[in-house]
DRENSEGU-613909 format. One line per 2 residues: number of its first residue (from 1); their letters; for each residue x, y, z of C-alpha. Coordinates in steps of 0.5 Angstrom, whole numbers. Example, Ala and Ser with C-alpha at 12.3 -4.5 7.8 and 13.67 -1.06 7.14 Angstrom:
1	AS	25/-9/16  27/-2/14
***
This chain:
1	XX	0/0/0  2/7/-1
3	XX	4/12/4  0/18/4
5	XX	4/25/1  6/29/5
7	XX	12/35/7  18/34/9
9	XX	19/33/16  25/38/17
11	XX	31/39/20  30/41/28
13	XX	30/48/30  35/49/36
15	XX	36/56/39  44/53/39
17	XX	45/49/34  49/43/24
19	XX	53/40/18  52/37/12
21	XX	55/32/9  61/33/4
23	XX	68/31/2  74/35/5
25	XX	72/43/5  66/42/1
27	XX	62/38/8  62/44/11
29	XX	59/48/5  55/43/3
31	XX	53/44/11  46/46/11
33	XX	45/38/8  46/35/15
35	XX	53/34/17  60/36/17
37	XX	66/32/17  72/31/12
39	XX	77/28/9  83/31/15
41	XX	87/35/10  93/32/12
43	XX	92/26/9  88/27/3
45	XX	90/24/-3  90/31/-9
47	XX	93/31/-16  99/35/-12
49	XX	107/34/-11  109/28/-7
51	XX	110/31/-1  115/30/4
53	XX	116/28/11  115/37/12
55	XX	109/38/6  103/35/8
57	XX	98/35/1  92/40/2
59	XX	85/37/0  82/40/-6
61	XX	88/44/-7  94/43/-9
63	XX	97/47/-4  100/44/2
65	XX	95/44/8  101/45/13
67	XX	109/46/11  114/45/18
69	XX	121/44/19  123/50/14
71	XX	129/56/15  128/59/8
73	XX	130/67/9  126/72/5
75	XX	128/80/6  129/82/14
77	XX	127/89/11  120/91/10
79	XX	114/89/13  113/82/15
81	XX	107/82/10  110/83/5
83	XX	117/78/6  111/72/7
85	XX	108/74/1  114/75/-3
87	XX	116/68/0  109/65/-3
89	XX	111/68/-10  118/66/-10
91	XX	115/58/-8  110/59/-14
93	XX	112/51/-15  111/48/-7
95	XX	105/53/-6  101/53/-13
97	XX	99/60/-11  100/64/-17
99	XX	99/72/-15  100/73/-7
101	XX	100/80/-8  93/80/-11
103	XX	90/74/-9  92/74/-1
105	XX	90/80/3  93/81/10
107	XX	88/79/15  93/81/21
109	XX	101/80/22  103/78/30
111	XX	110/79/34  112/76/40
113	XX	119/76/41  122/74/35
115	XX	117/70/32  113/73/26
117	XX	105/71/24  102/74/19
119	XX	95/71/17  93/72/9
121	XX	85/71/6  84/68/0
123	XX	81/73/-6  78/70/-13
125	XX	77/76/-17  78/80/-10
127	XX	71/76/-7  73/73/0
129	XX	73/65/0  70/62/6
131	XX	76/59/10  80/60/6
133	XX	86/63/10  94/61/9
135	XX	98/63/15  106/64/14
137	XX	111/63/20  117/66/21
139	XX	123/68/26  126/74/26
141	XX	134/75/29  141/78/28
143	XX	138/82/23  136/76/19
145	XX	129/73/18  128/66/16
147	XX	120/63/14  119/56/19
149	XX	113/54/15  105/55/13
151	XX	99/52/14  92/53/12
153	XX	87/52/6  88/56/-1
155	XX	83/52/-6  86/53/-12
157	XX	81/49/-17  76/57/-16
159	XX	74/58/-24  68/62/-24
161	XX	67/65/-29  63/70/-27
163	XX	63/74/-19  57/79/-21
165	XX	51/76/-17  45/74/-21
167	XX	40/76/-15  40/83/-13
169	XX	41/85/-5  34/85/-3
171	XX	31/80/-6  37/75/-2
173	XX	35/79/4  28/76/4
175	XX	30/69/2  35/68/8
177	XX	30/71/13  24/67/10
179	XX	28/61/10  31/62/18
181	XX	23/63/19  20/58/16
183	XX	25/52/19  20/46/17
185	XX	19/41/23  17/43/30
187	XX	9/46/32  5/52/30
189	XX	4/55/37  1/60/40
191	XX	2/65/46  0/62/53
193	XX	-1/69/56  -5/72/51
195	XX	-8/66/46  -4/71/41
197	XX	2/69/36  8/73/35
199	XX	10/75/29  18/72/28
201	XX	20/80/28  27/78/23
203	XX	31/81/20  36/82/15
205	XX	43/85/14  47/84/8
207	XX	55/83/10  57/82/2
209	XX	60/78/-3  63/71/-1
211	XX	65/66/-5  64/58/-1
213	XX	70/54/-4  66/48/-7
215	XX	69/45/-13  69/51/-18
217	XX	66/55/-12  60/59/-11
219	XX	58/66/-11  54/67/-5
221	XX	51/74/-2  53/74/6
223	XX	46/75/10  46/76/17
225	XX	39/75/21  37/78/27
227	XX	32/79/31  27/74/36
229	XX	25/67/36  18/66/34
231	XX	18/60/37  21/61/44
233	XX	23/69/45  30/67/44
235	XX	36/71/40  37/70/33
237	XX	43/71/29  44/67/23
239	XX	49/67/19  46/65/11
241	XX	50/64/5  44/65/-1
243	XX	47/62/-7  48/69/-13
245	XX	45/65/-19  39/62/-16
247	XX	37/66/-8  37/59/-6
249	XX	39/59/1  46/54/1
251	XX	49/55/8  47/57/14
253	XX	49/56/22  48/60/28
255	XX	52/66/29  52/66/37
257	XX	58/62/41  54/60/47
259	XX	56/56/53  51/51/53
261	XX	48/48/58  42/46/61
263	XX	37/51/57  41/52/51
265	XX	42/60/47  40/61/41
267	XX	43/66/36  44/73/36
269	XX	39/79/36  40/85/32
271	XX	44/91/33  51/95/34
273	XX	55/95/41  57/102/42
275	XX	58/102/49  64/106/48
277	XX	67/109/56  61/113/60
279	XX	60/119/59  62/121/66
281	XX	68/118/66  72/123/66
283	XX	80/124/70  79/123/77
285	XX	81/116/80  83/111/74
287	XX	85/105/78  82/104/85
289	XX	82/98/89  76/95/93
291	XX	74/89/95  67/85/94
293	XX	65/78/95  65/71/90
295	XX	59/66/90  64/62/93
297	XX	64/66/99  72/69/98
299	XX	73/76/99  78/79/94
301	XX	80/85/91  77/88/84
303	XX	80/94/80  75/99/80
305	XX	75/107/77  73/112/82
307	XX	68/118/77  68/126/78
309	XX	63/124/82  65/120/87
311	XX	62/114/85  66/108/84
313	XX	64/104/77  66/97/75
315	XX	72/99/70  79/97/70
317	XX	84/101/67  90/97/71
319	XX	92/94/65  94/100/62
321	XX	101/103/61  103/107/67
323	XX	104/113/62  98/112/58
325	XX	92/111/63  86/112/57
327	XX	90/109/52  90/101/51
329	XX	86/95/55  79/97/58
331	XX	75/93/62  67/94/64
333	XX	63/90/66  55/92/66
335	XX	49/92/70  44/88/66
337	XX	39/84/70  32/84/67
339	XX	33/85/60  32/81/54
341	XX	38/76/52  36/78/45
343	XX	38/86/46  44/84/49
345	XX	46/80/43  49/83/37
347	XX	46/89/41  47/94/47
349	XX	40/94/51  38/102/52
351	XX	40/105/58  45/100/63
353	XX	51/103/66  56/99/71
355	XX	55/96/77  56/102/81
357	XX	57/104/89  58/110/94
359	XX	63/106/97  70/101/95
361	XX	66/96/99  62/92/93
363	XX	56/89/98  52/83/97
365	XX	48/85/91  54/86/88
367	XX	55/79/89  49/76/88
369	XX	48/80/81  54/77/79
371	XX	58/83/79  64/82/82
373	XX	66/74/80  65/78/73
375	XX	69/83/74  75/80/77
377	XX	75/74/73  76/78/66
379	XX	82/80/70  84/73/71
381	XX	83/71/64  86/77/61
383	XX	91/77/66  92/69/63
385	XX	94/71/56  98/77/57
387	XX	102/73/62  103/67/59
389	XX	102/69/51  104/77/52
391	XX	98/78/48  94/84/48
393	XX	87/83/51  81/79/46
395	XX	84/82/39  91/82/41
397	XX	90/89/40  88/92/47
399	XX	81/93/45  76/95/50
401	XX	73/89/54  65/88/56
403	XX	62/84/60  54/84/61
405	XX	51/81/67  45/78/69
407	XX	40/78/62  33/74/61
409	XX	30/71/57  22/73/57
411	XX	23/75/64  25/69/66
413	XX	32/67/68  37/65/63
415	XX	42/59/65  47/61/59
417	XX	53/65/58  55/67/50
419	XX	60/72/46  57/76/41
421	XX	63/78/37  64/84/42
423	XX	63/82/48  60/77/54
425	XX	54/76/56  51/72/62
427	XX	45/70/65  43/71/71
429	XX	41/64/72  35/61/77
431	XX	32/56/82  38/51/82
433	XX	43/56/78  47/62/79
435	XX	49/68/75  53/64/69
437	XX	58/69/71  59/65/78
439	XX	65/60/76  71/63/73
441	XX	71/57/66  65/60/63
443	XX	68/67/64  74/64/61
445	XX	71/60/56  67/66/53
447	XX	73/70/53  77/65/50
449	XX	71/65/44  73/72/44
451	XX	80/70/42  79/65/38
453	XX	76/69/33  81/75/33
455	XX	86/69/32  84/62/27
457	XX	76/64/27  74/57/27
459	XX	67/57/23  62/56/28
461	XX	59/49/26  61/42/25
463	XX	68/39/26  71/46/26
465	XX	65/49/31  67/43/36
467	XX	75/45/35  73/52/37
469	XX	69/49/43  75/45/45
471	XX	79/51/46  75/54/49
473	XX	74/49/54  81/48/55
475	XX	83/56/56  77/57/60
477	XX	78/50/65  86/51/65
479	XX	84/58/67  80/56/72
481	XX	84/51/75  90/56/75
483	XX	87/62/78  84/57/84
485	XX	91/53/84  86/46/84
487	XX	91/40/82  91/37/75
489	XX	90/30/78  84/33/82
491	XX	78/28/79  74/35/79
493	XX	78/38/75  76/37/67
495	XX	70/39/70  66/46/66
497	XX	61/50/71  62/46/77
499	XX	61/52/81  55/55/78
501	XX	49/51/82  47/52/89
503	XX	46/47/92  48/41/88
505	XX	55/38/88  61/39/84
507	XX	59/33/79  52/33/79
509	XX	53/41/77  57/41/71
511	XX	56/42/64  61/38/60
513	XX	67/34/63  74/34/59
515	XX	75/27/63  69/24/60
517	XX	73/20/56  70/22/49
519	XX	73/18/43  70/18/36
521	XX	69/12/35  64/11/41
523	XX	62/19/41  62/22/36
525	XX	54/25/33  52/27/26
527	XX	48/33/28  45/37/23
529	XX	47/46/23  40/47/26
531	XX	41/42/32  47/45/36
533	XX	50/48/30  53/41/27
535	XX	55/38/35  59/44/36
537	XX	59/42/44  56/35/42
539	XX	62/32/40  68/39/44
541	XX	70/34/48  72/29/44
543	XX	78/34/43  79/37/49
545	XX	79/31/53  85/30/48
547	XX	89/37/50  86/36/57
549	XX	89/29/58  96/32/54
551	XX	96/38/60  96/33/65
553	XX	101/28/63  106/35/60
555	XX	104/41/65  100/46/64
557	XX	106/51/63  109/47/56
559	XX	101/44/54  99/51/55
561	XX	103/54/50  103/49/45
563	XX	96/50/45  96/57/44
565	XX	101/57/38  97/51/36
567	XX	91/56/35  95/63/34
569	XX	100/61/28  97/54/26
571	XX	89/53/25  84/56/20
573	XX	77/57/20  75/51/17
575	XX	80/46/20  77/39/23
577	XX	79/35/28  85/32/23
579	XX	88/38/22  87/39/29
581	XX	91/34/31  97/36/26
583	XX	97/44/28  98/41/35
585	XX	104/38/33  107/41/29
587	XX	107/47/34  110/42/39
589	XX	115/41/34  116/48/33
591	XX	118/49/40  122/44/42
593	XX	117/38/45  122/32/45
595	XX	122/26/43  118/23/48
597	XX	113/28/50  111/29/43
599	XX	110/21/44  105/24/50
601	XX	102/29/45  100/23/39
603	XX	98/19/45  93/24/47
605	XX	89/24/40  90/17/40
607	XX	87/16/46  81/20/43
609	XX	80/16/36  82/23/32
611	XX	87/19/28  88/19/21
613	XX	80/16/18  77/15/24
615	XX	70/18/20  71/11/16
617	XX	70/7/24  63/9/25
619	XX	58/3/24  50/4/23
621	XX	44/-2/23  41/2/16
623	XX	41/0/10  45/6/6
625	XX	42/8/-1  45/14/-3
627	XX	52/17/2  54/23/2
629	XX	48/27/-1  50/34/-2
631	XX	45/38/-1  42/43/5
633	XX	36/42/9  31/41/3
635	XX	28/33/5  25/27/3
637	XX	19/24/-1  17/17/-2
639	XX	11/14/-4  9/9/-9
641	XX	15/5/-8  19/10/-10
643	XX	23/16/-7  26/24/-9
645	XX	31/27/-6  35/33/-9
647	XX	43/31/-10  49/35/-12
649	XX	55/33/-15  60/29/-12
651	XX	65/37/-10  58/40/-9
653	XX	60/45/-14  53/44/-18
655	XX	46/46/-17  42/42/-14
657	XX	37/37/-18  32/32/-17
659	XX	34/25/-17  29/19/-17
661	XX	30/12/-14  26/6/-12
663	XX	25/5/-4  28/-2/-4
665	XX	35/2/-6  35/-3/-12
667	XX	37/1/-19  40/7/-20
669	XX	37/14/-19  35/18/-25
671	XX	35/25/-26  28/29/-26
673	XX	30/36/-26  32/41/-31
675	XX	40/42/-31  38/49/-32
677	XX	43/53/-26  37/54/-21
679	XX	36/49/-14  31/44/-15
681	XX	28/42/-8  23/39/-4
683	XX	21/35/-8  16/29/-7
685	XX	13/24/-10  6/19/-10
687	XX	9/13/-15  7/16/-21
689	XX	9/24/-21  15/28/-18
691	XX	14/35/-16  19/40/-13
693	XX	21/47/-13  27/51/-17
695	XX	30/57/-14  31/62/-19
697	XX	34/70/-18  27/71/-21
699	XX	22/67/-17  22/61/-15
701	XX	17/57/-19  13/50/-18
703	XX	15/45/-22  12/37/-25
705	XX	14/31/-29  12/25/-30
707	XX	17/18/-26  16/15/-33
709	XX	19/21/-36  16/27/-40
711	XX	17/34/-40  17/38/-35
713	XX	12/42/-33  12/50/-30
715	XX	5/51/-24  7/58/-24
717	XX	10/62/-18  10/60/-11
719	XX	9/68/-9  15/68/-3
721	XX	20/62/0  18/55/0
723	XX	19/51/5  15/45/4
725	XX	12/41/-1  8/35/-3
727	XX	4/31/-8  -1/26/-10
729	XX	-5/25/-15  -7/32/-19
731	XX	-5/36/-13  1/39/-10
733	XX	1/43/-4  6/47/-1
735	XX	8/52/4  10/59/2
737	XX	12/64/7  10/72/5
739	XX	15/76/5  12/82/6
741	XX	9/80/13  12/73/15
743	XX	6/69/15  6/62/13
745	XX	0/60/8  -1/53/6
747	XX	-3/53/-2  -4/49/-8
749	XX	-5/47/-15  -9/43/-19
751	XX	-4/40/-24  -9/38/-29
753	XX	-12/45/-29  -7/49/-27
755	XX	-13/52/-20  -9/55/-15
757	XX	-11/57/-8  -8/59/-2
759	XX	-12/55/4  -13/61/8
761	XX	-14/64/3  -8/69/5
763	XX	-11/72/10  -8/76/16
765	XX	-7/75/21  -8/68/20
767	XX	-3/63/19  -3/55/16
769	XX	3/50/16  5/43/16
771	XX	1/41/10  -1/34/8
773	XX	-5/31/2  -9/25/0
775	XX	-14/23/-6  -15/31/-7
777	XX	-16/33/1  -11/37/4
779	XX	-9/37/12  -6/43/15
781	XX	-5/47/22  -9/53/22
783	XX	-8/59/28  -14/64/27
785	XX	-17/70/31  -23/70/34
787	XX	-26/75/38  -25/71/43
789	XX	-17/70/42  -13/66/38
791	XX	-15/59/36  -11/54/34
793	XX	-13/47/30  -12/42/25
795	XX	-16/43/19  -18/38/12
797	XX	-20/41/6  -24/37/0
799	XX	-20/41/-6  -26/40/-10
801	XX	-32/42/-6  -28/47/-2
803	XX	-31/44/4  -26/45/11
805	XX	-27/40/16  -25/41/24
807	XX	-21/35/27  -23/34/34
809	XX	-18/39/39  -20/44/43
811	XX	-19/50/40  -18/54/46
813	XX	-14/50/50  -9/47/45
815	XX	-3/51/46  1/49/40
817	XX	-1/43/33  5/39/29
819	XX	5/35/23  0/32/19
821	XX	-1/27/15  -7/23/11
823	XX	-7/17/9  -14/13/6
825	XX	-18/13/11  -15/18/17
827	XX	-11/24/19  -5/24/23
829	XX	-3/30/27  1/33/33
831	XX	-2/36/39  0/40/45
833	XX	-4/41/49  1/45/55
835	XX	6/48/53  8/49/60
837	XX	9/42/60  17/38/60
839	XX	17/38/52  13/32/51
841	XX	7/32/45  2/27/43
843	XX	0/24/36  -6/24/35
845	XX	-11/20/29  -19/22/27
847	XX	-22/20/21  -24/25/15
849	XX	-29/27/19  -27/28/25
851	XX	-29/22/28  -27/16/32
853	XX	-21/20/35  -15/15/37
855	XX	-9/17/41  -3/14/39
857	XX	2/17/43  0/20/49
859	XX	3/28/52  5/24/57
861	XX	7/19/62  8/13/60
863	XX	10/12/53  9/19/51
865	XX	14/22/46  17/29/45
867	XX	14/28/38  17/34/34
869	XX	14/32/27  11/26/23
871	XX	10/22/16  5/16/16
873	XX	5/11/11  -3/6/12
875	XX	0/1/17  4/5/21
877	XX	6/12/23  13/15/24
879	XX	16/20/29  21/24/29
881	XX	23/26/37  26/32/40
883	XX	27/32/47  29/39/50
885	XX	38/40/50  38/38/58
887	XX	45/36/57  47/35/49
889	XX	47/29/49  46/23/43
891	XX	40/21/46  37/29/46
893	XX	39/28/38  33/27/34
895	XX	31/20/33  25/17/30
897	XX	19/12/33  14/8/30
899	XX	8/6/32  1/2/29
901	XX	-5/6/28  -9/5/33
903	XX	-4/6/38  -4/-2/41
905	XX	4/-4/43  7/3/44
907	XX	12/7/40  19/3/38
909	XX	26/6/36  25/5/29
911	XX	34/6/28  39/6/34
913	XX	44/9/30  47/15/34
915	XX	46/22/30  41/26/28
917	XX	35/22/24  31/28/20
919	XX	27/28/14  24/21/15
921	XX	19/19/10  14/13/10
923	XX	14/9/4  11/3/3
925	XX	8/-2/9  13/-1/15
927	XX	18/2/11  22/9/13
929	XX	27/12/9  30/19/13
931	XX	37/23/13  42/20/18
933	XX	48/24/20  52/19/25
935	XX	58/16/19  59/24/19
937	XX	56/24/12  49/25/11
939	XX	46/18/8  40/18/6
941	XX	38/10/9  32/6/11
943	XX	29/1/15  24/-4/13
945	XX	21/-5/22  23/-2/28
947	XX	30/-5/31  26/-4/37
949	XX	29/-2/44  36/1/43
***
C-alpha cells in the first residue's frame, strides 16, 4: 500500500545549533545538508606533488595543508606581510599560488619575540573565499628573517566565470529570512499569555560577496538574521549563505557561540554594541581597589574606577601602561539584570550603565548579581593570555572588554552565557542556578571564544565548531584550575560549570567533563546546522578531552603554550579534528617538544580516535541507499515505491537537482529536474508524479513531471519562499512564506487544470502550515483569530468541494499543533495540549470526518514522546522525536519511533544509529527512508521494521 503524501519533515530548529555531509571543504559548505565531516586534509590524496616528511598535501587544492620544518630566508626589511607574500610567490612550484599579492589580503600579522604570524584571506577576483585562509610562519633574528613553515587552506580549483550575482541584494535578504522563519518541522504554536502568536520579527543585514569553496566555487550573497525566535522568544543570529544565481539559501548555521547548558541559546538579536566608555567618565581616579565577595563565599579585591562624581563603577583601567591610562586595555562589566537576551545579543539594551556603588566596598548585591565573579575574572583571563602569550587582550590589540550581566529571556531566567562577537553575555540564571558568571571556566570559555576569532576564526559549525568549542573549554578549564591552584590530577578538574548550582554537588552541577572519556568511535554524533549548529558541544569534548589528557600528562605550562601556537599560528577557519591534531603537533614540534613528549601528544589524540580515517569507523543498523547526499536542508519523499530527493555532485559545486529511485534501494537513481542552473528542492512523490520547487533569481516556481519521464511542466510561481512540498494525484500542496508580513500559507495547485489557491485564502493574521495531502483533501495547521483570542486546530480541506473540516481538538485550549498526515481513511497530527509541560506532545489519529478519534501516542506518561513531526504510510505512522537539550547528548538527538495506527503495543525506535534522523518519509508497509547524520556524512538509508529497544 502507498503511503500518504506529504511535506518533508524537516531538520530540527534549536536555539544553538549542523553539518551537511560532504568531501573535505565541501562537508562544511554542502553543510546545511546534514553533517560536517571530511577527509582531514592532511592525509587526503590530490593531484599535488608527493609531499615530503614536512609538506602534507591539502584536500581539493594543491596547496599544501601544512608545511613544517622550514628556515628559508625571505628579505629581513619590510614588513612582514610582504616578506610572507614574497615567499609564496618566490615558492610558486610548492604552493600553486599564482598572484599572492593579488589573491591574498592581509587579515592580521602578530609579533611576539622573534616570531612572526601573518595571516592571508584568499580572494577570487577580489571576492573573500570562505575558510580559505593560509598562514606563513617565520623568525626574525640577528637581522635575519627565515620563514619556518605554513598552513591552512588555499583552494586552487575556483574558476568562476563570473563574481557579478544574478540576485539583487534585497530579494536574498527576504529569502535568508524567510528560510530561517520557516524552518520545517516543529509545532505551529500560540501564545500562552494572551492566546496570540508572534510574529517572527527577523530581519536582515547584507554583509557582501563571498564566495563558498566547493568545487568550482559558488558565489553566494552573505545575509545575517537577526531578531527573535518566534517559537521560543530567544535571540537569533543566522549567518546565511544565498546562492548568486538561484536565491537558494545554501548554507546557513548560527552565529552566536554560547556556553551550552541545560537551557541552550540561541542566535543573536539585531543591533551595534556601541557602549564606548560612560560619559562620566572623565579623570578622577583611573584604578581604585575594592574589595567585594564571590559566589564562593571568597573575598577578593577587584580594579574599579572612581568618576568625578565619587561614584565607584566596574571598570578596570589596571591594565593600561602606567604612561598611558586612557590608552589601551578597558575592562567593563555592565548591569543588565532583566533585560532581554535577544537585546544584548549583537545588540547593547538602551540605558544599562555599570554596576555602581557609593563605597569601594562592593556589597551582596553586587555578589548576587554576579557582578563581582565577572569583573574579577575577566581580569583573571585577561591576565592569563598576556602573562603566558603577551597577548594584548581579546583582538590582541587591547580593544575594549565588555562583560554583560544578569539578561532574561522573556522574563524568565536565563541559564547560559555566549559571546556575540564583541562581548560576553551572562545569564542570571534560576531555581538551582546562579549567574553563569559565578564560575570562572564559563567567564573564560566566552572570553577565549573572543580569542578564537581574532586568531583562526573557527566556523562555528560542524567539525571546525566542535574544535573552536574544545579550546575553549581547554583555555576557560585551565584558567579555572590555575586562578583556584586546584591540581590536574583532581578527579574534578576537567569538570565546565561546576560551581554555577546552588545546592548540587561538583559532579551533578557541571555541564561538560573533559575527562569523560569522548573518543569518535564510540561518541561522535552527526548532527544537522540546526541541532547544536552540527554537534559543536555534542562532539568538543572528544577533542578537549585529548589536550586535557595531554595537560595533564606534559603540565600546563608547555601544553598550554603548544595549545596557543597551535590556535594562533597554525589553525584556520575550516579546519577539523585532523587538521586539528596536525596543528598540535607541529606546534609541539616547532617549540622544541622531545621525542617523548611528542609521544604524549599523539597518544592523547589516540586515545581519543582522532586518527587519520576515523570517520570510516562509525557503523550504522540501516540500509544505506545513497552516501554523502550534498544538499542543504530540503528533505525526502516517498510514495508509490519510489523515493526524491535533491542531489549535487560529488565537489558540490553543482546546483541541486531532483533524483528518482526505487525504495528498495535497487536501480540507480534517474535525474527528473531541469539541469538548467537553479536548486531544485522539496521534492516529493505519490509513484506516479514528481513534484519540487526551483530556486531562480526571478522567482521560484513550482514544477512537475511524470516518474516514467515526460516533459517538465511549469504550475506557476510560489509568490514567497517555499519551505515544504507534497503531492498526489492531481494535487501539489505546498507552504510558502509571504514576505511582506512572514506569515505562512498552505497553497495548492491542480496539476491538470492549472487552479490555485491558497487554504486560508491568505488572510492575516491567519497562519497554515504543516500540510499534507490525499485522494485530493489537504490536511493542514491553522492558527485564526476570533473575538475570543486566537484558535489553533487541524483542518481538512476536500479541494473540490471547498468544504473544510475541523478535527477534534479544543481549539481553546491547545497550546500548539504539528505535522499532518493523511492516509485512506484517516488524518494524523501532533497535538500539544500544555505547552507548560516537559516538551512531550501526542499523535493523535481521526477519521476524515473527524470522527473515531485515537490517540497513538499519548503527552504524556507512559509511552509518551517529545513528538516533533510525523509521516505516515496505511500500516504505520513514523515519528520524529526531539527532546528539549537538558544536556547534549546522543539521546537529545532527533531520532524516529514507529507505531501502528491504533496506537496497540506503543511506539519503538525504528533505528539505534547515534546521530541525527530527520527528514523521514513513509514509504510502503513499515518502511521509513530518512536523512541519517551518524557516519558523519549525511546518508539517505532505510529500514523495512523497527529495530525496536535500542
Amino acid at each position: 500500500m502507498r503511503n500518504s503524501v506529504r511535506r518533508a519533515t524537516g531538520t530540527p530548529k534549536r536555539p544553538v545549533g549542523g553539518t551537511a555531509v560532504g568531501h573535505g571543504v565541501a562537508a562544511l559548505l554542502t553543510t546545511a545538508a546534514l553533517l560536517l565531516t571530511g577527509i582531514p586534509a592532511a592525509f587526503a590524496s590530490t593531484g599535488a606533488t608527493a609531499p615530503t616528511e614536512d609538506v602534507a598535501p591539502g584536500a581539493h587544492t594543491e596547496t599544501p595543508s601544512l608545511v613544517s620544518g622550514l628556515h628559508e630566508e625571505v628579505p629581513a626589511a619590510g614588513s612582514p606581510a610582504d616578506a610572507a607574500r614574497g615567499h609564496l610567490k618566490a615558492k610558486k612550484g610548492r604552493y600553486r599560488i599564482a598572484d599572492p599579492a593579488g589573491d591574498l589580503k592581509v587579515l592580521d600579522t602578530q609579533t611576539h619575540g622573534q616570531r612572526e604570524t601573518v595571516r592571508l584571506q584568499q580572494r577570487h577576483e577580489g571576492v573573500p573565499v570562505l575558510g580559505g585562509e593560509y598562514v606563513v610562519r617565520m623568525e626574525k633574528k640577528n637581522g635575519e628573517r627565515a620563514v619556518t613553515g605554513t598552513s591552512g587552506k588555499y583552494f586552487t580549483e575556483l574558476k568562476l566565470d563570473s563574481v557579478t550575482p544574478e540576485v539583487s541584494e534585497k530579494t536574498a535578504i527576504e529569502r535568508a529570512v524567510a528560510a530561517v522563519a520557516s524552518q520545517p518541522g516543529g509545532l505551529l504554536r500560540r501564545s500562552a499569555e494572551d492566546g496570540t502568536t508572534s510574529e517572527a520579527r527577523l530581519s536582515g543585514s547584507a554583509r557582501g560577496l563571498v564566495i563558498l569553496p566547493q568545487g568550482d566555487g559558488v558565489l553566494t550573497r552573505h545575509i545575517t538574521v537577526t531578531g527573535v525566535n518566534p517559537t521560543d522568544g530567544s535571540p537569533v543570529r543566522q549567518e546565511v549563505y544565498v546562492d548568486g544565481r538561484s536565491g537558494y539559501p545554501v548554507l546557513q548555521y548560527s552565529g552566536i557561540k554560547s556556553f551550552g547548558t541545560k537551557t541552550a541559546a540561541a542566535g543573536a538579536a539585531a543591533g551595534t554594541a556601541d557602549a564606548g566608555i560612560p560619559s562620566d567618565t572623565v579623570a578622577d581616579q583611573p584604578v581604585v581597589k575594592g574589595t567585594g565577595i564571590r559566589y564562593n563565599g571568597e573575598k577578593i579585591e577587584v580594579n574599579l574606577y572612581r568618576d568625578t562624581k565619587g561614584v565607584y563603577q566596574t571598570i578596570d583601567y589596571s591594565k593600561r601602561p602606567a604612561d598611558a591610562p586612557y590608552g589601551g586595555a578597558m575592562l567593563a562589566t555592565y548591569d543588565a539584570r532583566g533585560r532581554e537576551a535577544n537585546s544584548a545579543a549583537g545588540g547593547w539594551p538602551t540605558g544599562i550603565t555599570t554596576f555602581r556603588s557609593a563605597t569601594p566596598e562592593l556589597g551582596k548585591d553586587f555578589t548576587d548579581a554576579g557582578a563581582i565573579d565577572a569583573h574579577w575574572a575577566a581580569g583573571k583571563v585577561y591576565d592569563y593570555y598576556k602573562d603566558n602569550f603577551g597577548r594584548a587582550g581579546l583582538d590582541g590589540k587591547d580593544g575594549y572588554v565588555y562583560s554583560l550581566v544578569g539578561v532574561v529571556s522573556n522574563g524568565q531566567p536565563y541559564s547560559n552565557a555566549f559571546w556575540d562577537g564583541t562581548k560576553m553575555v551572562y545569564g542570571q540564571g534560576g531555581g538551582e542556578y546562579r549567574t553563569f558568571s559565578a564560575d570562572t571556566d564559563v567567564v573564560g570559555h566566552e572570553m577565549t571564544h573572543g580569542v578564537i576569532e581574532h586568531t583562526a576564526d573557527l566556523v562555528y559549525a560542524g567539525q571546525s565548531g566542535a574544535l573552536n568549542e574544545a579550546l575553549a573549554d581547554y583555555f576557560g578549564n585551565a584558567i579555572d584550575v590555575e586562578t583556584g591552584n586546584v591540581s590536574m590530577e583532581d578527579p574534578d578538574s576537567g569538570l565546565l560549570g561546576e560551581d554555577l548550582c546552588v545546592t548540587r554537588g561538583p559532579r551533578e552541577c557541571a555541564l561538560r567533563d573533559l575527562n569523560d572519556g569522548a573518543t569518535t568511535s564510540k561518541d561522535f554524533l552527526g548532527v544537522t546546522f540546526r541541532g547544536d549548529n552540527g554537534g559543536v558541544h555534542l562532539n568538543s569534548t572528544i577533542f578537549s578531552g585529548a589536550l586535557w589528557d595531554m595537560r595533564q600528562d606534559l603540565g600546563g605550562d608547555l601544553a598550554d603554550r603548544i595549545v596557543y601556537r597551535a590556535l594562533s599560528a597554525y589553525m584556520t577557519p575550516l579546519d577539523g579534528f585532523t587538521e586539528g591534531r596536525a596543528a598540535v603537533l607541529a606546534a609541539a614540534q616547532e617549540l622544541g617538544a622531545t621525542k617523548a613528549q611528542l609521544a604524549v601528544v599523539k597518544r592523547s589524540f589516540d586515545a581519543h580516535g582522532i586518527v587519520p580515517g576515523w570517520e570510516k569507523a562509525l557503523g550504522i543498523d540501516t540500509d544505506t541507499i545513497l552516501s554523502k547526499v550534498n544538499v542543504a536542508g530540503t528533505g525526502v519523499g516517498a510514495g508509490g515505491g519510489k523515493y526524491v530527493v535533491s542531489n549535487s555532485d560529488a565537489r558540490g559545486n553543482e546546483p541541486y537537482s531532483v533524483w528518482l529511485g526505487n525504495t528498495s534501494g535497487q536501480g540507480r537513481p534517474q535525474l527528473m529536474s531541469e539541469n538548467n542552473g537553479n536548486y531544485n528542492v522539496y521534492a516529493d512523490t505519490d509513484g506516479t508524479t514528481v513534484a519540487w520547487a526551483e530556486y531562480s533569481s526571478k522567482g521560484i516556481l513550482l514544477k512537475t513531471r511524470p516518474v516514467k519521464g515526460g516533459v517538465v511542466k511549469t504550475l506557476g510561481g510560489a509568490g514567497g519562499s517555499v519551505s515544504a512540498l507534497a503531492v498526489d494525484g492531481d494535487y501539489v500542496v505546498y507552504t510558502v512564506t509571504d514576505p511582506t508580513t512572514g506569515l505562512a500559507h498552505v497553497g495548492y495547485v491542480q496539476i491538470s487544470t492549472g487552479k490555485r489557491a491558497l487554504v486560508d485564502g491568505g488572510r492575516t493574521p491567519w497562519s497554515t502550515s504543516l500540510p499534507s495531502v490525499r485522494n485530493g483533501k489537504i490536511a493542514y495547521a491553522k492558527l485564526w483569530p476570533e473575538s475570543t483570542g486566537f484558535k489553533l486546530g487541524v483542518e481538512v480541506l476536500d479541494a473540490a468541494t471547498g468544504r473544510t473540516t475541523l478535527m477534534p481538538i479544543d481549539k481553546d485550549t491547545t497550546m500548539g499543533v504539528g505535522q499532518t498526515a493523511l492516509t485512506d481513511d484517516g488524518v494524523y497530527w501532533i497535538e500539544d495540549a500544555d505547552i507548560t509541560d516537559t516538551g512531550q506532545a501526542a499523535v493523535r489519529r481521526a477519521g476524515l470526518d473527524g470522527s473515531d478519534p485515537v490517540t497513538v501516542t499519548p503527552e504524556s506518561g507512559a509511552g509518551s514522546l517529545y513528538a516533533y513531526s510525523l509521516t505516515a504510510s496505511d500500516e504505520a505512522v513514523s515519528v520524529t522525536t526531539l527532546p528539549p537539550a537538558t544536556s547534549w547528548a546522543n539521546d537529545t538527538l532527533p531520532k524516529l519511533y514507529q507505531a501502528t495506527p491504533d496506537g496497540k503495543g506503543g511506539a519503538r525506535r525504528v533505528s539505534c544509529n547515534r546521530g541525527d534522523q530527520v527528514f523521514a518519509a513513509a514509504a510502503e508497509g513499515r518502511r521509513v527512508l530518512w536523512l541519517d547524520g551518524t557516519t558523519g556524512s549525511t546518508n539517505l538509508v532505510k529500514r523495512d521494521r523497527p529495530a525496536g529497544a535500542c
